[in-house]
N, C-alpha and C positions, 0 to 999 in steps of 0.2 A: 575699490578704486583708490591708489593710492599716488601722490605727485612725490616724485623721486629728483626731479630738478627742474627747470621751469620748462615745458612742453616736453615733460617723458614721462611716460606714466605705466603703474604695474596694473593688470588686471587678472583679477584670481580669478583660475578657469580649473572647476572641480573635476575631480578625478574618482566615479563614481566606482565603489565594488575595488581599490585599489590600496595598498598600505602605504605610498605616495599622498593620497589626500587630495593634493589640486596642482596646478602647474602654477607657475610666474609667467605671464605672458608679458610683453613691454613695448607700449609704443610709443613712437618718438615723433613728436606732429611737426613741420614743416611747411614756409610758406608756398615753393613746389607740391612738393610729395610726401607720405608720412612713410614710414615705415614700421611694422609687426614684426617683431621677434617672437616667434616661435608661437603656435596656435593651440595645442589641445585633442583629442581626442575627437572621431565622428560620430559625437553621442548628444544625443540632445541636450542633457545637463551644459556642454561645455559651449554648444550652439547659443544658448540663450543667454548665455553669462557673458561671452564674446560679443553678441549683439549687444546687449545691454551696453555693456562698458563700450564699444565704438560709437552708438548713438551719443553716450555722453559727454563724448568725446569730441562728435562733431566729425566724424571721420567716413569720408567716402572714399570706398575701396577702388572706385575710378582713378582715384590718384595715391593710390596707396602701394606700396611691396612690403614684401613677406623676404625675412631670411630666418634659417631653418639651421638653429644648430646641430642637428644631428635625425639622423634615421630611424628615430623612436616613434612610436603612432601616439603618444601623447604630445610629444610635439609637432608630428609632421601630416595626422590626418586629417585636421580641421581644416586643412589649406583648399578639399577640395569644396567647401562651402564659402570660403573669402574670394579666393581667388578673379579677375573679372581678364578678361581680354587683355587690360591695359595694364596689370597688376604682374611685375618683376620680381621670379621667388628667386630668391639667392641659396643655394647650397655647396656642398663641397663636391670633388670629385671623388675619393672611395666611396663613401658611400651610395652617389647615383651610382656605379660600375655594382656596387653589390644589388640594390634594382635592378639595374640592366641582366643582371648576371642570374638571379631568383629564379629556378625553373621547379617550385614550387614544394610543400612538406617531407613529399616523400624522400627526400633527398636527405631533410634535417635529419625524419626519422632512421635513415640504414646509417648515419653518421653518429648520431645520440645512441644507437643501440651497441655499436662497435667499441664503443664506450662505456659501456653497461649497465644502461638507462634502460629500463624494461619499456616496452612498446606500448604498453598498455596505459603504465602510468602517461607516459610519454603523449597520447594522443589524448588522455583527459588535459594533460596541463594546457597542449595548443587550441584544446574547444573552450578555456576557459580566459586564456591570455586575454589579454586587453587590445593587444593587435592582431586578433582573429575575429572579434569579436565587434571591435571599433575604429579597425583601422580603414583603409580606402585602396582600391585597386587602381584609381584615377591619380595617375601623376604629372604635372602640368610640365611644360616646357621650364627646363630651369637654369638660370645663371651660374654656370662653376666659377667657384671666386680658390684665389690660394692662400695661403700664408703672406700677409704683408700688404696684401692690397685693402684698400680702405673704401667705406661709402661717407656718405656725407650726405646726412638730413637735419635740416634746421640748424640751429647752433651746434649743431656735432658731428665728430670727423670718427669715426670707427674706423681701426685698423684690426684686420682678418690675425686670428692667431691659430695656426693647427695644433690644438690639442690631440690628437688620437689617443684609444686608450678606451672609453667606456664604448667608441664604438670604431669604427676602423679612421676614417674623414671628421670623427667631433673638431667642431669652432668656435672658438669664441672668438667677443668681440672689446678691445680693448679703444676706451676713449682718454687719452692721454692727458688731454687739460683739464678735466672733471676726474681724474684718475680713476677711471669706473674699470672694473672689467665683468662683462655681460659672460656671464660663466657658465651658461646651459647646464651641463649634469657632472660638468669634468671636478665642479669643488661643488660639494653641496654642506651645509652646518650640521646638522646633527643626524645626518646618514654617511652612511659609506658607499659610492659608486660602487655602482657593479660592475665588474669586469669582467665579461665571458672570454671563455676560450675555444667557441665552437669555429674556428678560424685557423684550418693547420696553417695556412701560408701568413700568417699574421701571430709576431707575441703581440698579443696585448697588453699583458701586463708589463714588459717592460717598455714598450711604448709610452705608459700611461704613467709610470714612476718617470719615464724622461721627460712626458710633456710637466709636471706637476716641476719638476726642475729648472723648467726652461720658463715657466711664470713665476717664478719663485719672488726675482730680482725686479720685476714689475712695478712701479711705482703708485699702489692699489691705496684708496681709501674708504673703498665701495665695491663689495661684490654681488652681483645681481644673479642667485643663484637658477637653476630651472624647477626647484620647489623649497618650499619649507621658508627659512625667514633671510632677510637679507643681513647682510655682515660685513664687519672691518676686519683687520689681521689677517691677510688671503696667509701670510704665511706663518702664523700659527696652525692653522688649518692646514697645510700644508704639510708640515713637520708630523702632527697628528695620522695624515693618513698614512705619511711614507712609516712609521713608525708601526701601522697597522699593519701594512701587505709585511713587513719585515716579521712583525710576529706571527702572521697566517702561513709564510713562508717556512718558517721555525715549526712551525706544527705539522705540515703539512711533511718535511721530513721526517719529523718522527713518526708520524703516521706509515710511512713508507720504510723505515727502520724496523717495523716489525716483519713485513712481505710486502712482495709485490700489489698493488694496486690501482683499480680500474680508475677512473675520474668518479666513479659514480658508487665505487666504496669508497675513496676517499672521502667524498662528501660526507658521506654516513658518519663515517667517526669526527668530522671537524664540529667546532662549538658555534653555534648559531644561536643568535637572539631574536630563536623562534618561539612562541611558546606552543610548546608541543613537548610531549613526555618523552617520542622515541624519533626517530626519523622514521620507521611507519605511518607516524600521525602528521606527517607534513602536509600543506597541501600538493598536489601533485606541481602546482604553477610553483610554490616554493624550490623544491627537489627539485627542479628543472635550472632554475636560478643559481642553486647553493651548487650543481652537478657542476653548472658553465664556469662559479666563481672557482670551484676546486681543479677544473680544467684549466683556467687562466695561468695559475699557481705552478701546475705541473708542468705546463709548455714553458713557463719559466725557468722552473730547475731543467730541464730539457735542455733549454738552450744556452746555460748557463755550464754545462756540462755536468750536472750534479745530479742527473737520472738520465735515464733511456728508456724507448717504451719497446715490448716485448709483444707477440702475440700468445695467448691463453687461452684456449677454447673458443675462438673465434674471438674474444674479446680484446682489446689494448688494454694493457698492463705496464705501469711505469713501475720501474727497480731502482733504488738509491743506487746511484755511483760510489762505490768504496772510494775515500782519499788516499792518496798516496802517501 
């Protein structure tokens, strides 16, 4: 339990069997109503960690809400153990529409395979995910809030900021007099967001270079990330990732300078700071991950004009665009 300003407080809520570690959960107590940013996992470990820190807290969930920055099951599946009748969850709107929209694996998998994710590995990585394994089919009635709208609990006034990018609807939550920004997964310190590309009707990744732009100029002294440690400088960090996709970008051409490639050779030849000797030894929930991040990449250069995708034996194949 950690006091971050007077009645806001971080509560570590672990992340069991994960290379995450534990979430930042954050509540902000009120002499109305409190409100939960962001809950944790449907796993016991994060049940108990969650009880503990709201008893200490003094916190009944009769007069409590929940906002949810984004449609992660480490953020978003404990809610169905908080939650009570009287209890307001805040989300976005892409992401309930991809809810609404889920009509279940089999879909992921003829999409991940046309891709050239073998099925097999493919159905080990989702029995071993963390949202197959500990997420919730139970999704409450929820508040869609947009960009710009604000809450207001206790001493603080939160205004809504649409980040998208790690996931289609990601939000954060900017408190302007405290200069905090409540940063869910969109800037994390000493990781790099993952940005999948399993979304043909969505770039992500330039989404997510525009949102990290568009907080740039923010007036931050305090970023309250959704793991690992909290931090100043949002725009050093800033600078660092746009620097990053730029050189993943960079690779991921010349990767395609040698021939045509699927999303899921591509992966194989990019550098990951996995340790694993070959990308056979990945684990399969890795390869699933690094597949989506090198999809992200290529729907970039896609839409950037700098490749096109081909079909190949039944598979999608992106081909470098020659310059003129």
């Amino acid at each position: 339990m950690e006091e971050i300003r007077p009645n806001w407080y971080r509560i570590e809520i672990p992340l069991p069997g994960t290379p995450l570690k534990y979430l930042n959960s954050y509540v902000i107590i009120g002499d109305e109503k409190n409100l939960i940013i962001d809950t944790g996992l449907n796993h016991e470990a994060c049940r108990a960690a969650m009880q503990k820190g709201l008893k200490t807290l003094g916190v009944d969930m009769n007069r409590t809400d929940i906002f949810i920055t984004h449609f992660h099951a480490d953020h978003f599946s404990l809610v169905s153990m908080l939650a009570t009748p009287q209890t307001q969850v805040y989300f976005n709107r892409p992401d309930a529409e991809l809810i609404e929209s889920w009509d279940g694996i089999n879909t992921m998998v003829g999409y991940s395979k046309g891709h050239g994710f073998p099925v097999a590995v493919l159905k080990r990585a989702f029995e071993n995910h963390p949202g197959t394994k500990f997420g919730t089919e139970w999704v409450p009635d929820l508040k869609l809030l947009t960009d710009g709208q604000t809450l207001a609990y206790g001493d603080y006034r939160l205004t809504c900021v649409a980040t998208p990018g790690h996931t289609l609807g990601h939000m954060c939550l900017y408190e302007a007099r405290e200069k905090i920004l409540v940063a869910g997964d969109h800037l994390l310190i000493d990781i790099t967001p993952n940005i999948q590309g399993w979304l043909d009707r969505a770039n992500l990744l330039k989404h997510y270079l525009e949102s990290l732009k568009k907080i740039y100029d923010l007036d931050v002294d305090l970023v309250l990330p959704g793991h690992r440690r909290l931090f100043g400088d949002h725009r050093a960090r800033i600078d660092e990732l746009l620097a990053h996709h730029a050189h993943r970008l960079a690779e991921v051409r010349q990767i395609l300078a040698e021939a045509p490639m699927s999303a899921y050779s591509t992966a194989a030849r990019m550098t990951w700071d996995i340790r694993a000797d070959t990308w056979e030894d990945f684990p399969p929930a890795q390869q699933w991950f690094a597949t989506g991040e090198a999809l992200s990449h290529l729907r970039y250069l896609e839409g950037e004009g700098e490749a096109r995708r081909e079909m190949n034996d039944g598979k999608i194949v992106f081909r470098l665009v020659a310059s003129a």
